[in-house]
N, C-alpha and C positions, 0 to 999 in steps of 0.2 A: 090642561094640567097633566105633566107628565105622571104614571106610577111608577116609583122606584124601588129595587130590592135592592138591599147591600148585602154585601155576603163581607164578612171579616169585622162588623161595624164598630167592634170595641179596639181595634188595633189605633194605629196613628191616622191611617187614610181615612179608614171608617169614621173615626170621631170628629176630623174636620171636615166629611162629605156630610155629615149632620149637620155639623155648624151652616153648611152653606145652603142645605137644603130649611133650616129653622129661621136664616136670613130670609127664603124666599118662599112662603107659603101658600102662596098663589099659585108657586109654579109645580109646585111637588106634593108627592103624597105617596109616603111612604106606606108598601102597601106586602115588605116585608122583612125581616132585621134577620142573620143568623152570626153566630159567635165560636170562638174555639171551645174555653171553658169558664169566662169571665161572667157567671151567671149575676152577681149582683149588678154589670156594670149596663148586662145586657138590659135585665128585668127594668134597670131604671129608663133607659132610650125607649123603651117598649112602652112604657106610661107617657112618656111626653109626647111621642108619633105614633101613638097608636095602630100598631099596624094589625094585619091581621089574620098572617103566620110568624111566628117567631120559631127559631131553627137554633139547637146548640150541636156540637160538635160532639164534646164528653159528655157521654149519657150519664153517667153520673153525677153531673152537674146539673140534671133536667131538674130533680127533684125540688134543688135550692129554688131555680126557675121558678118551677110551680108556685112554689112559697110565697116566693114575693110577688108573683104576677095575680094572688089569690083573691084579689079585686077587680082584677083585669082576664078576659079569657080570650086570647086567642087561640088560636089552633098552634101547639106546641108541637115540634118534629125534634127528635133528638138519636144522635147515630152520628157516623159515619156519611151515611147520605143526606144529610139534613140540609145541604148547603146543594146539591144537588137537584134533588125533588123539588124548593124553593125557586132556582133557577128556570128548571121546568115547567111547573105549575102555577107559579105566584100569577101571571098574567102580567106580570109587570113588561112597560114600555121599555123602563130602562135597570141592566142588571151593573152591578160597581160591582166588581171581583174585587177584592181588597183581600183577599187572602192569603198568606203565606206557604210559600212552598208546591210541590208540583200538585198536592192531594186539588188545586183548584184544576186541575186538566180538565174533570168529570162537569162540574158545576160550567166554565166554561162553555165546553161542546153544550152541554143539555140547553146555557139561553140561548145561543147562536140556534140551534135547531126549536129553538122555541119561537125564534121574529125577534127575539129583545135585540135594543140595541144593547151592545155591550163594552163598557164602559172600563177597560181593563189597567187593572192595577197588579196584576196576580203575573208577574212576566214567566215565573216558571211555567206557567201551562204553556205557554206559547213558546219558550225555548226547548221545554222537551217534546211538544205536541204539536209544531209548526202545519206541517202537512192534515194533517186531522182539523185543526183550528180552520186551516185553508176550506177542507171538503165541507167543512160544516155549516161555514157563511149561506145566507140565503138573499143576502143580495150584497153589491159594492158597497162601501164602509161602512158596515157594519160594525166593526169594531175601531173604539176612540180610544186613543191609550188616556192614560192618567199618569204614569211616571212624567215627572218633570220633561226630562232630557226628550222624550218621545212626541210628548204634546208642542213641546218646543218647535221640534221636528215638523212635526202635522202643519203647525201654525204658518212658518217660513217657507214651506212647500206652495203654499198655497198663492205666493211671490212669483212661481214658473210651472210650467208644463210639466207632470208628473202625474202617467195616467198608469200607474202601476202599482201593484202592494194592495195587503187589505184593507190599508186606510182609502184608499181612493174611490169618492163617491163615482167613479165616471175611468174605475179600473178598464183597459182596453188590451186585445190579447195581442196589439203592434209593441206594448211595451213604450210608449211617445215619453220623453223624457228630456230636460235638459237641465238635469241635475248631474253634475262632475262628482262631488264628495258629498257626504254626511259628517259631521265634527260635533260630536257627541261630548259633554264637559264635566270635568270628576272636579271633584272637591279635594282631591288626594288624601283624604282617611285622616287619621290621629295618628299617620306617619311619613307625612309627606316631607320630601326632599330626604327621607333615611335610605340607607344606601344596605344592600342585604345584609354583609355580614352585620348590622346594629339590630336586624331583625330576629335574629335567635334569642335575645333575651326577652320578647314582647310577653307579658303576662296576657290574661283572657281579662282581667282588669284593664289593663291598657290599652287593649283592643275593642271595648265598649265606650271608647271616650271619644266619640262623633265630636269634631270641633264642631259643626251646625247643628244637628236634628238631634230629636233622642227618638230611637226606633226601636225596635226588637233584637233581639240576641244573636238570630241568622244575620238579619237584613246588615245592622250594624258591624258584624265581624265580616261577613261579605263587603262592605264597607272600604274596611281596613289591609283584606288580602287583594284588595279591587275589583272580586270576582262577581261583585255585585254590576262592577260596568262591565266585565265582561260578560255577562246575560243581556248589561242593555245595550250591547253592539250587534250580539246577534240577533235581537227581539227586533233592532232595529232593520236588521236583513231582511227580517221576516214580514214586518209592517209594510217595509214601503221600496221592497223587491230592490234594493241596491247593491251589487256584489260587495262582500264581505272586503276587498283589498283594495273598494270605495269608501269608507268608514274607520274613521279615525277618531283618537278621546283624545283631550288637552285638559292639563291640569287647570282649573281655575277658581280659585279660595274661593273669593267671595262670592260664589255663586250666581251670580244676578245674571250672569247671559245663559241661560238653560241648554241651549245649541243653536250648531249654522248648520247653516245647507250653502255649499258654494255650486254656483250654478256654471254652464259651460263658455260662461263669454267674460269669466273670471270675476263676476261680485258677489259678492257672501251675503248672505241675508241671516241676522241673528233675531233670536226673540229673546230679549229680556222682562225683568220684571224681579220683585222679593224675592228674595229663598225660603218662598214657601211654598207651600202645596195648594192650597185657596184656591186659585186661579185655574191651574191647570184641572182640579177636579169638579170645581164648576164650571167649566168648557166643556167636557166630559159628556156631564147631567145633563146640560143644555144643548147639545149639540144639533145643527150647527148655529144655534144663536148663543149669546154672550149675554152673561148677567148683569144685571149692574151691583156696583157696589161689593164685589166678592172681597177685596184686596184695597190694600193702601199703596196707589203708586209710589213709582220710586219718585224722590225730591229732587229735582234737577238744579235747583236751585243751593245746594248744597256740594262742598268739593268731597270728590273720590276717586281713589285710583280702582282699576280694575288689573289684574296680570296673569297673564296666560306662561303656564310652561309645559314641556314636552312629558309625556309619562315614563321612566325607567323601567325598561321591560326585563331588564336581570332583574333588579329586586322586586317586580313584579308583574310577574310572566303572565299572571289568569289572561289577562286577553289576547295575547297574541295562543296560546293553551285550546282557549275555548273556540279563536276562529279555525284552528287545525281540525279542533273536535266536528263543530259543523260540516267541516268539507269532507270529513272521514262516510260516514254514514248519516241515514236520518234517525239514528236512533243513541248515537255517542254522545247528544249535548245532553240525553235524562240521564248519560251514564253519571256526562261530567258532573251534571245537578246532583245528582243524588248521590254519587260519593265525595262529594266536597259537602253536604248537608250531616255524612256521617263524620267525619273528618272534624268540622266547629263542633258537634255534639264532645268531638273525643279531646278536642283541643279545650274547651269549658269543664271535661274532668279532668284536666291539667295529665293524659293518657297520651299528647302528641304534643311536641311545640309548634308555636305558631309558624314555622318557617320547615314542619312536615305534612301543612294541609295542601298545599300545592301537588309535591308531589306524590303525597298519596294519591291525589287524583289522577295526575298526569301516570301513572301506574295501574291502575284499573282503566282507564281509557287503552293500553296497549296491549293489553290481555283481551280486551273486547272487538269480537270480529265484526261487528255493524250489521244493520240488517239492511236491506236495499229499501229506497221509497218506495216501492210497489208492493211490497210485503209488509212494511211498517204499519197496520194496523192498531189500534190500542192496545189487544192483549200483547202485542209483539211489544210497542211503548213500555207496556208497565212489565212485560217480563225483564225488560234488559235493565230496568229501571231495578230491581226485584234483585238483581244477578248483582247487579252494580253494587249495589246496599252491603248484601254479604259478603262480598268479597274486600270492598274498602274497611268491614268490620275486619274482616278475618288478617289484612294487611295492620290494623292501628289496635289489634289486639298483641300481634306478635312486637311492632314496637314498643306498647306496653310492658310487655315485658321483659325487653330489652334494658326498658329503659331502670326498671324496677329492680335487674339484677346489675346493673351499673349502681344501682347509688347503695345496691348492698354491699359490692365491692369497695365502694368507696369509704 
């Protein structure tokens, strides 16, 4: 029986890594939950799995926690570090990152140096923290993704010789390979086939309208500007060591082929399966064995079309953006993270339009000198990350007000 800590549990990943771990009781024991601020939704997982830290994010939220946990007592962490310390300490076999935004860097590093396998859902730590995530491993794959696209990735790999990246149980320092490309698959957002200029009128309502999933506010508007596949093109450089101008996204609605891997003697190997998440994060947990029962396969017996098309990189530039950012320095993709994180913040007070979070980003990434990978340490990380923040404010502050003295004029 494996022990599991999730870190994010009450988000979307987190609550169907429950579902699959309450499918499977035999296999799991959950042996630690932490949350942002979602204290009643926490306190209730905490009664059903019983674990035996529980960790909130907002301290302020501990209190609520308490309240209702006041038949139940585990050991309560509440902070900043909470999600951290848990990763460290829990003893758990296996940690699920499911947490949003780059704050999972810290939690991240701390299971990898703790022995957990890690189980990661959290792509920001690993597109702004590549190198650190790397020094951290304490042994070959260590780390299992859980994004769709990435587990796709992992799955098809496992078709040809790919002894490289941190997913690779049997990583070799010859690099042995005969993977050609990576083909990474977007769903194109709640604006696919629009063409830029239709994009300046997108409200922050109309950019939470996910044709598929319903997720969170970043992940979802990331989504929509596609900046959310451009993290998982570089996450994917990162996982499984393929140069970045190997790795390509295709539009494809219906979701059901997650990615290929085309190999060097010209056949493609895709993983399909639902548009959901089930699978891929019970692959994750179980790694490397396979659950039963996670998912309802696809019905072959049923007709469907599947259609693949090219991404428009004018009306949206994030990834060709993000792979310039990675080759710049090792420390420009926390820039590009975290000023495109203040950017939707500014764009959801209706303070920028949709169609000035790009390049406020691509504008603090040109101001930003890089630090080299030998010097990129954490603090080095979170300083440029730190620099990044205030100055994308200090850029969608002045178009605020830009934009504040235009409609006074008007």
């Amino acid at each position: 029986m494996k022990k599991v800590a999730i870190l994010g549990s009450t988000g979307s990943i987190g609550t169907q890594a429950l579902e699959v771990v309450a499918q499977h009781p035999e296999k799991f024991d959950v042996v630690a939950l932490c949350a942002g601020r979602n204290a009643a939704l926490l306190a209730e997982q905490a009664r059903q799995f019983r674990p035996g830290i529980v960790g909130i994010h907002d301290a302020d939220s501990a209190v609520t926690l308490k309240e209702r946990l006041i038949d139940h007592t585990p050991h309560i962490l509440a902070g900043p570090e909470a999600a951290e310390t848990i990763a460290a300490e829990s003893g758990a076999d296996v940690v699920l990152n499911a947490m949003t935004g780059s704050i999972g860097l810290k939690p991240t590093l701390a299971a990898l140096r703790a022995g957990a396998q890690l189980a990661l859902a959290n792509k920001e730590s690993l597109v702004v923290g590549g190198a650190l995530i790397a020094g951290a491993c304490t042994r070959p794959g260590q780390v299992v993704p859980v994004d769709s696209e990435h587990s796709a990735l992992a799955q098809a790999l496992i078709s040809g010789r790919h002894r490289r990246g941190l997913c690779s149980p049997e990583a070799a320092s010859d690099g042995e390979t005969e993977v050609s490309k990576l083909v990474l698959t977007a769903s194109g957002g709640p604006f696919r086939g629009w063409e830029a200029a239709q994009l300046a009128d997108v409200t922050p309502e109309m950019a939470l309208k996910h044709p598929n999933f319903a997720m969170g506010l970043m992940v979802t508007t990331n989504s929509a500007t596609m900046v959310n596949k451009a993290l998982e093109v570089i996450e994917a450089h990162l996982l499984f060591d393929v140069p970045l101008e190997q790795i390509e996204t295709v539009i494809h609605p219906q979701q059901y082929i997650h990615s290929l891997v085309e190999f060097q003697d010209g056949s493609t190997v895709a993983q399909a399966g639902p548009p959901r998440m089930l699978v891929p994060i019970g692959w994750a947990l179980s790694h490397p064995d396979r659950l039963e029962r996670v998912d309802t396969p696809i019905d072959w017996t049923h007709a469907m079309s599947w259609t693949f098309e090219p991404l428009d990189h004018e009306a949206f530039p994030a990834v060709q953006l993000a792979k310039r950012a990675a080759a710049s320095s090792a420390t420009h993709m926390g820039v590009y993270n975290a000023a495109n994180e203040q950017a939707v913040e500014a764009f959801h007070r209706s303070e920028v339009p949709f169609t000035g979070i790009l390049p406020t980003v691509a504008e603090v990434l040109t101001e930003h000198d890089g630090v080299p990978a030998a010097r990129a340490d954490l603090d080095a990380v979170l300083e440029a990350e730190t620099w990044a923040r205030a100055r994308a404010n200090e850029l969608l502050g002045l178009s605020a007000d830009r934009a504040r003295a235009e409609a006074g004029a008007r």
